[in-house]
C-alpha atoms as a printed R data frame, in Angstrom:
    type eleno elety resid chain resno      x      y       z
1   ATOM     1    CA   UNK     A     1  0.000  0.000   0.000
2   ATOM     2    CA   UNK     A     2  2.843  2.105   1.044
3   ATOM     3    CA   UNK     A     3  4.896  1.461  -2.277
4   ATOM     4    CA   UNK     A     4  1.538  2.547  -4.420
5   ATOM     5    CA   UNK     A     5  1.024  5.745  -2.557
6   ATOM     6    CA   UNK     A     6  5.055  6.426  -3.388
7   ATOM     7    CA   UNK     A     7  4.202  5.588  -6.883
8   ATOM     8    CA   UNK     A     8  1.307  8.194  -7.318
9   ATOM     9    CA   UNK     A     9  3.155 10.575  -5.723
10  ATOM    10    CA   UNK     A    10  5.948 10.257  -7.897
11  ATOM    11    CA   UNK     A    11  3.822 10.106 -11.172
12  ATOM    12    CA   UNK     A    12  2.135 13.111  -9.910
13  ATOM    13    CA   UNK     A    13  5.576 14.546  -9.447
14  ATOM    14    CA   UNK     A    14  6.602 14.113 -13.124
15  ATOM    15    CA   UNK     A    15  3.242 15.180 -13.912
16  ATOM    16    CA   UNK     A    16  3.209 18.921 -12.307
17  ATOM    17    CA   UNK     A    17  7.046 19.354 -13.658
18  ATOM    18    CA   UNK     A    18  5.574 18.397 -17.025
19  ATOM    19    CA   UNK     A    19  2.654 20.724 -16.949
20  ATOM    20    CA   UNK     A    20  5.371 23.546 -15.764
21  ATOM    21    CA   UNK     A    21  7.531 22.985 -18.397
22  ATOM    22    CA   UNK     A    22  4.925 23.246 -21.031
23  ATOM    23    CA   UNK     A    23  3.424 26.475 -19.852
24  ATOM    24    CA   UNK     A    24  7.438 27.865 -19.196
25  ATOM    25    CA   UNK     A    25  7.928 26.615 -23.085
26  ATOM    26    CA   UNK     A    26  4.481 28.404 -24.562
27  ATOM    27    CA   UNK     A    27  4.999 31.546 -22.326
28  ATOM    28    CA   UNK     A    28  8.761 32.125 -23.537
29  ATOM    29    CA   UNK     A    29  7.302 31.446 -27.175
30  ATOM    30    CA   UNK     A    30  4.636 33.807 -26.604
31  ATOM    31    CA   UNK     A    31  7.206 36.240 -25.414
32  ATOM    32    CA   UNK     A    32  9.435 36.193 -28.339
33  ATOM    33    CA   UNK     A    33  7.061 37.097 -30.910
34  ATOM    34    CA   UNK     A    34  5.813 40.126 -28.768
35  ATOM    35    CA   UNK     A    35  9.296 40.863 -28.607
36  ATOM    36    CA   UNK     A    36  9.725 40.953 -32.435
37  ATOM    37    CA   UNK     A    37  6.995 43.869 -32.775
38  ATOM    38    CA   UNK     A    38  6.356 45.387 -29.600
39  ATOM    39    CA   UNK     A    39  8.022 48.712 -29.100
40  ATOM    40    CA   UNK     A    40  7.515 48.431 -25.078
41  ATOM    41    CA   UNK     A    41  9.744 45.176 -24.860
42  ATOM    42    CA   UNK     A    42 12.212 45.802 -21.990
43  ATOM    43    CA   UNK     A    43 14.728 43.252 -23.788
44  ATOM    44    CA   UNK     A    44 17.147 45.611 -25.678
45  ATOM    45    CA   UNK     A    45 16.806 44.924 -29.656
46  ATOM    46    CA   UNK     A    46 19.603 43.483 -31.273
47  ATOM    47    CA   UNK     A    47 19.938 44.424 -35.254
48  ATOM    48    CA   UNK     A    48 18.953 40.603 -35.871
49  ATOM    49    CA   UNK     A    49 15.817 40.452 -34.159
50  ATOM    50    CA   UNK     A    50 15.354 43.728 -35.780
51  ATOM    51    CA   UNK     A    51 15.682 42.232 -39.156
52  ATOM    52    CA   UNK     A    52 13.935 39.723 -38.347
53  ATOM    53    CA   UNK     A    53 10.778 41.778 -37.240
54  ATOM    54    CA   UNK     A    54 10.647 44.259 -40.454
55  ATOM    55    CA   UNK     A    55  9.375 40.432 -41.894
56  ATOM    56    CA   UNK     A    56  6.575 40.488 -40.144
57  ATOM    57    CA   UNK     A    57  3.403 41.680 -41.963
58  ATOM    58    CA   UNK     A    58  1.393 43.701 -39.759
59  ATOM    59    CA   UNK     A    59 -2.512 44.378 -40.032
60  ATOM    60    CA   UNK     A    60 -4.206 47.245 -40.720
61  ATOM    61    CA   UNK     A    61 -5.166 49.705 -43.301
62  ATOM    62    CA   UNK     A    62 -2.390 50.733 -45.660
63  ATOM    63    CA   UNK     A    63 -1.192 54.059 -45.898
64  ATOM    64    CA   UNK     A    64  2.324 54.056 -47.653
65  ATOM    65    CA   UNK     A    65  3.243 51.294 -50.361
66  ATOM    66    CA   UNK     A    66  6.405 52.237 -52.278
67  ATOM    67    CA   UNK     A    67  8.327 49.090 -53.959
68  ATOM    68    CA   UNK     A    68 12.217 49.070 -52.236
69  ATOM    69    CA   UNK     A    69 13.412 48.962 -56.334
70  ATOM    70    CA   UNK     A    70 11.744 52.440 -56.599
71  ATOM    71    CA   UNK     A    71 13.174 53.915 -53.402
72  ATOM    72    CA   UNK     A    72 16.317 56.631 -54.066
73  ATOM    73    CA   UNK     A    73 16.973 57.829 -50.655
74  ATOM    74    CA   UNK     A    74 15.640 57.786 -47.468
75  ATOM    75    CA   UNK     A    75 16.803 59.745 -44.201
76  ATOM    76    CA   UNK     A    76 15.992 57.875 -40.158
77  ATOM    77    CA   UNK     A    77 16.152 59.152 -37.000
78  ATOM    78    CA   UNK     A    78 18.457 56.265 -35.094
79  ATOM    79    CA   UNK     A    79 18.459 54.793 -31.418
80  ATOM    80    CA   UNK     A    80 20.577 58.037 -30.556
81  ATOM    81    CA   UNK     A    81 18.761 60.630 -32.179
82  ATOM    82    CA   UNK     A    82 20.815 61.234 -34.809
83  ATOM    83    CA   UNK     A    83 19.156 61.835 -38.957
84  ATOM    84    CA   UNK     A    84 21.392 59.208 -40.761
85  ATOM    85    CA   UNK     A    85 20.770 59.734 -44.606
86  ATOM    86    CA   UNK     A    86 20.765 57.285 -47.246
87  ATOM    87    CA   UNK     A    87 20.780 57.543 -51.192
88  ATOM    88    CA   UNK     A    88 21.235 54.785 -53.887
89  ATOM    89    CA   UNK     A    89 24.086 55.229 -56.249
90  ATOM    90    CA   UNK     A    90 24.698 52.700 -58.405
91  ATOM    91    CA   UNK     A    91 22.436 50.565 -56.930
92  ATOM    92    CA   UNK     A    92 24.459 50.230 -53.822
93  ATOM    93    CA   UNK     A    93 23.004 52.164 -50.301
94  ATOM    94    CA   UNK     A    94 25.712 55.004 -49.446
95  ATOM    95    CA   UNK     A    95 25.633 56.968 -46.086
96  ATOM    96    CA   UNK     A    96 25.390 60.555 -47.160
97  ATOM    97    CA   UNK     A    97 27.181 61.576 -44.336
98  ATOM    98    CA   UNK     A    98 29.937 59.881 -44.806
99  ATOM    99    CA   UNK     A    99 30.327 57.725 -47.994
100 ATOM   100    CA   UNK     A   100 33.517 55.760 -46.500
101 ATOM   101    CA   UNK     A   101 31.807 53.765 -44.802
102 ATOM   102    CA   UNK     A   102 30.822 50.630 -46.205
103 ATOM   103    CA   UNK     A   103 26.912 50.261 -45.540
104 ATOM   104    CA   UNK     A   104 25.823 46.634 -45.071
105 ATOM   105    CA   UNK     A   105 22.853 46.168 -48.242
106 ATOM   106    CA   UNK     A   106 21.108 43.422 -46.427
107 ATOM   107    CA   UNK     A   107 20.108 45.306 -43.283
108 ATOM   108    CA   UNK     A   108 19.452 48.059 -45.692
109 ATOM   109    CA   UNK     A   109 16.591 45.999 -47.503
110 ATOM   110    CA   UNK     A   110 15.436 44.735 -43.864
111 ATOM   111    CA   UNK     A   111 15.302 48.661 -42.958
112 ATOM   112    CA   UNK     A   112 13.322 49.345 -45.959
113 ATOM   113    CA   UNK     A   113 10.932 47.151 -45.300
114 ATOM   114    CA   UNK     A   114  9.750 49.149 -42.034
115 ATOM   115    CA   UNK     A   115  9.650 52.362 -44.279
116 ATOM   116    CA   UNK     A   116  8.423 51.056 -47.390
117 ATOM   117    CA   UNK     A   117  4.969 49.286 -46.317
118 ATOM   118    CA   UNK     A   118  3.470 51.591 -43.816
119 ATOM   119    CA   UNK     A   119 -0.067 50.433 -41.668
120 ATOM   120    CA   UNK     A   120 -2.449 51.528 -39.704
121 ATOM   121    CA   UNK     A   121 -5.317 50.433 -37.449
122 ATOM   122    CA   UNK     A   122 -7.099 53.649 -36.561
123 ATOM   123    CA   UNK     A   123 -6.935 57.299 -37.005
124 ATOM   124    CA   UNK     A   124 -7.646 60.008 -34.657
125 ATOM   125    CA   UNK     A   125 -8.191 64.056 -34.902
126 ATOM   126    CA   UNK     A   126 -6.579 66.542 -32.562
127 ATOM   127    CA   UNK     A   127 -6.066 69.981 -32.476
128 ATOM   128    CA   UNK     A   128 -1.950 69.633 -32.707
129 ATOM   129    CA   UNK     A   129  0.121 66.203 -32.056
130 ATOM   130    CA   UNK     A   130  1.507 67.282 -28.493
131 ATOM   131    CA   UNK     A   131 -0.619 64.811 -27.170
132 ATOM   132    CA   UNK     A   132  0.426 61.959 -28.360
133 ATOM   133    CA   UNK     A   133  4.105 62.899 -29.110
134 ATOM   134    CA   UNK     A   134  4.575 64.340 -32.604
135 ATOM   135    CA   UNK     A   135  5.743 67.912 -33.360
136 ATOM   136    CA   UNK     A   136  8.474 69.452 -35.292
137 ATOM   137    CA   UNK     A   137 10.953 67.760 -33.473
138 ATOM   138    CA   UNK     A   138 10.106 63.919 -33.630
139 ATOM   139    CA   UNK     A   139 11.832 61.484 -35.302
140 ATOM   140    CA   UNK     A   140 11.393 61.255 -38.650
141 ATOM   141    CA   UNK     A   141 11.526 58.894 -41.370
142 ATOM   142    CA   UNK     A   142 11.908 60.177 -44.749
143 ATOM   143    CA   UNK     A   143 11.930 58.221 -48.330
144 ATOM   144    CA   UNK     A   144 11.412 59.547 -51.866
145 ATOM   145    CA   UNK     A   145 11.909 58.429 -55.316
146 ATOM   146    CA   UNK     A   146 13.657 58.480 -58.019
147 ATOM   147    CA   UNK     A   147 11.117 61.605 -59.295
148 ATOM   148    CA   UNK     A   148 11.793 63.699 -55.767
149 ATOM   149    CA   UNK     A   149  8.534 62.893 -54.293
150 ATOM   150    CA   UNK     A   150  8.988 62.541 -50.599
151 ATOM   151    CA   UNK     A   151  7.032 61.352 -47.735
152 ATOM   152    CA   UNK     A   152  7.927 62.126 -44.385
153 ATOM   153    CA   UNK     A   153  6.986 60.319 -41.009
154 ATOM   154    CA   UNK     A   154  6.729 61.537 -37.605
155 ATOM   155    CA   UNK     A   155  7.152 58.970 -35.336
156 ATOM   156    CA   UNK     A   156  5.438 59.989 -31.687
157 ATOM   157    CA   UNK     A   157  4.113 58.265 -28.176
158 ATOM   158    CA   UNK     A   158  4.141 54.229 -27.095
159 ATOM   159    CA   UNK     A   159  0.452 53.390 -26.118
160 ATOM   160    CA   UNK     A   160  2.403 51.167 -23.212
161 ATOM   161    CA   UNK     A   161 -0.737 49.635 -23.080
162 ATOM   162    CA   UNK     A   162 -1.394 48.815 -25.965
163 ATOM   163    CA   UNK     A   163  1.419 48.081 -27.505
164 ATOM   164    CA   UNK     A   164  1.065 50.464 -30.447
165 ATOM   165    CA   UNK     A   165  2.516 54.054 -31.765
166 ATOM   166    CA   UNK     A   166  1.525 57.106 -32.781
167 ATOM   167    CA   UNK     A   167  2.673 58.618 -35.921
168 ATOM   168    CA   UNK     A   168  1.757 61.314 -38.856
169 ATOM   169    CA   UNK     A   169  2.380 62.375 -42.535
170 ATOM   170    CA   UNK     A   170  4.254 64.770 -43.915
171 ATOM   171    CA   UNK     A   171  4.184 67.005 -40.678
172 ATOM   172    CA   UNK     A   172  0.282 66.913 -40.295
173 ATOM   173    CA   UNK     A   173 -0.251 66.768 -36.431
174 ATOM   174    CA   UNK     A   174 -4.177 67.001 -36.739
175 ATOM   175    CA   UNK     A   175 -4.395 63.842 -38.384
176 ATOM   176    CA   UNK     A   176 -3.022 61.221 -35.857
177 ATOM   177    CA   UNK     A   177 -2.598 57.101 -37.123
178 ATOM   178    CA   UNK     A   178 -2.164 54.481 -35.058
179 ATOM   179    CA   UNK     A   179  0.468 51.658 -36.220
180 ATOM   180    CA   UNK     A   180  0.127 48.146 -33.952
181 ATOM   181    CA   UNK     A   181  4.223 49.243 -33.222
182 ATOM   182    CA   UNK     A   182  6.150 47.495 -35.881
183 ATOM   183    CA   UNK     A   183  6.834 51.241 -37.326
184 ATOM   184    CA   UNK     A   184  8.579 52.258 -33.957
185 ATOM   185    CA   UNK     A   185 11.188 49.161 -34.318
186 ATOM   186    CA   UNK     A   186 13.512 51.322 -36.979
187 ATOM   187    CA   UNK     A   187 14.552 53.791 -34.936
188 ATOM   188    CA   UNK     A   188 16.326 51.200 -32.401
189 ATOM   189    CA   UNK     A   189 19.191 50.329 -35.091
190 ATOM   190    CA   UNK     A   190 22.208 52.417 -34.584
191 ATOM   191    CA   UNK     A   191 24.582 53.753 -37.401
192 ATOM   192    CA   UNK     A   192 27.320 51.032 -36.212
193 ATOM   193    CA   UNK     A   193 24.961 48.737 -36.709
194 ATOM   194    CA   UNK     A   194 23.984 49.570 -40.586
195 ATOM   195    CA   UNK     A   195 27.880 49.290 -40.757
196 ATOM   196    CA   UNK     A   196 29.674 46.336 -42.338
């Protein structure tokens, strides 16, 4: 009797460190794809899960569409604040700012794919863009074509809550759009790390 209440225990044991295991593996899962989109992940982005998250089609209404091939230059505000710009020249990505340094193409493309494909899920009107983060002085993104025409994007607020961010056109602050927070993932690469 003794040796079958030993044996229960024991299977219920294995059991429970089963059952913990399995919701350990499906939360850590869970975890890393909210980590791939979510600007309000307190994990610091490396450029590979970066690249890895411009992959990621998001939902939403789209608002920007240009094919990379038709992209000439494109300016970003980085992790540090600082407008890195961009222009194709022989169809090879040189840094503007200084053309000596040899810019790696791949993460280029990844990049483009934040800037190129633009979403959103809602829209809201305000008076001015305060609010929710976006003046003058945001970050911007900036990409035209090989004709000059230019769209710029202010990049403003985390909704912590909700995981998304705020952004606007072409320096329209009444007009507020709501991305689910893939958009606010390009501004975490660093020049070093566009660098080969």
């Amino acid at each position: 009797m003794k040796n079958t209440s030993n044996i229960f225990k024991i299977v219920l044991i294995i059991l429970a460190v089963i059952l913990l295991g399995l919701i350990l593996f499906f939360t850590l899962r869970k975890t890393r794809e909210e980590e791939l989109i979510s600007p309000t992940s307190k994990i610091e982005k490396t450029a590979e899960v970066l690249d890895e998250a411009s992959e990621i089609e998001e939902e939403g209404e789209r608002i920007l569409l240009i094919p990379k091939e038709e992209v000439y230059s494109f300016s970003m505000t980085d992790a540090h604040g600082i407008v890195l710009d961009f222009q194709l020249i022989d169809d090879k990505w040189v840094y503007v700012n200084d053309d000596s340094f040899e810019i790696n193409q791949d993460r280029i493309d990844k990049l483009l794919n934040y800037i190129t494909d633009i979403r959103f899920i809602d829209v809201i009107s305000a008076d001015d863009g305060e609010k929710y983060g976006l003046n003058q002085e945001s970050p911007i993104y900036e990409i035209s074509d090989a004709n000059n025409n230019s769209t710029i994007i202010s990049i403003g607020k985390v909704n912590k809550e909700e995981g998304t961010v705020y952004f606007a056109i072409n320096y329209d602050f009444t007009k507020i759009y709501v991305n689910q927070g893939k958009l606010y993932n390009i501004g975490a690469y660093t020049i070093q790390e566009l660098i080969q």
